[in-house]
N, C-alpha and C positions, 0 to 999 in steps of 0.2 A: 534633705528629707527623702526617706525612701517610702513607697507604699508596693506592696506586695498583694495581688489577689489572684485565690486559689478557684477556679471553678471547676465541677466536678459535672461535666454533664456526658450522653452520647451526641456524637457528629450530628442523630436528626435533630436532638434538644436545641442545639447549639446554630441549627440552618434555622429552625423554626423560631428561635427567642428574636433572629438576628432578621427574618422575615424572609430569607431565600426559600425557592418553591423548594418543593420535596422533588428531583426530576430520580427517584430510583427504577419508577418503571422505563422510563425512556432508557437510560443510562442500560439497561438488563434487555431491552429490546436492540437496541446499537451494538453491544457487544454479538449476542445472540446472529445478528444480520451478518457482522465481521467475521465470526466464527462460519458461520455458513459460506462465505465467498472464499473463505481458506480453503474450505472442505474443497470446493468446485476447484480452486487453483491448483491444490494439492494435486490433482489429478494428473494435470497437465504437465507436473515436473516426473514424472515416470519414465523412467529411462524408454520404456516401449514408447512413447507418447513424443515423447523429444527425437527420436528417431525416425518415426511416422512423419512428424512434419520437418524435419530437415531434411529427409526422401522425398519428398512431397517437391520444395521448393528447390532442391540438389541443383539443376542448370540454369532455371527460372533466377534463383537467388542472385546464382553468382553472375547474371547478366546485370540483372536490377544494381548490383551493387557495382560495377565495374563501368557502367552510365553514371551512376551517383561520386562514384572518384574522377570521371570524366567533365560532368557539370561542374564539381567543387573547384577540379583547378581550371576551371577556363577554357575546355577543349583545347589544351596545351597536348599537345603531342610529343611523349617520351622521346628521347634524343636514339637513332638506330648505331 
C-alpha cells in the first residue's frame, strides 16, 4: 500500500503548523552583524594595510618566530 500526500504551504505555514518559533528577525539580525565584521575585515586585507603591519612587526616577527622554531625543537641547536 502506498499513501501519497501533497501539502501546499509557505516555510512560515509549515514552522508554525509544526510549532517551531518564527526566529526570522534574529536570523536578519545574525546575518546583518556578519555582514558588518566582513566589512571591518575587509579592510584589513588591503594591500596597504597588510604591508603596514608586516613593516610594523619586519625584525620583531622574525625574532618572535625564530624563538618559536627554537622552543618547538627542544633548544636543539643546528649542526655547524
Amino acid at each position: 500500500m502506498k499513501v501519497r500526500v501533497e501539502v501546499e504551504c509557505t516555510p512560515q505555514e509549515a514552522r508554525a503548523f509544526l510549532g517551531q518559533p518564527d526566529v526570522e528577525a534574529l536570523n536578519a539580525w545574525i546575518v546583518e552583524q556578519m555582514r558588518g565584521r566582513f566589512e571591518q575585515n575587509l579592510e584589513l586585507l588591503k594591500p596597504e594595510e597588510l604591508m603596514k603591519n608586516w613593516i610594523t612587526f619586519g625584525g620583531q616577527a622574525q625574532e618572535q618566530f625564530r624563538r618559536f622554531l627554537d622552543a618547538a625543537a627542544g633548544g636543539v641547536q643546528p649542526p655547524k
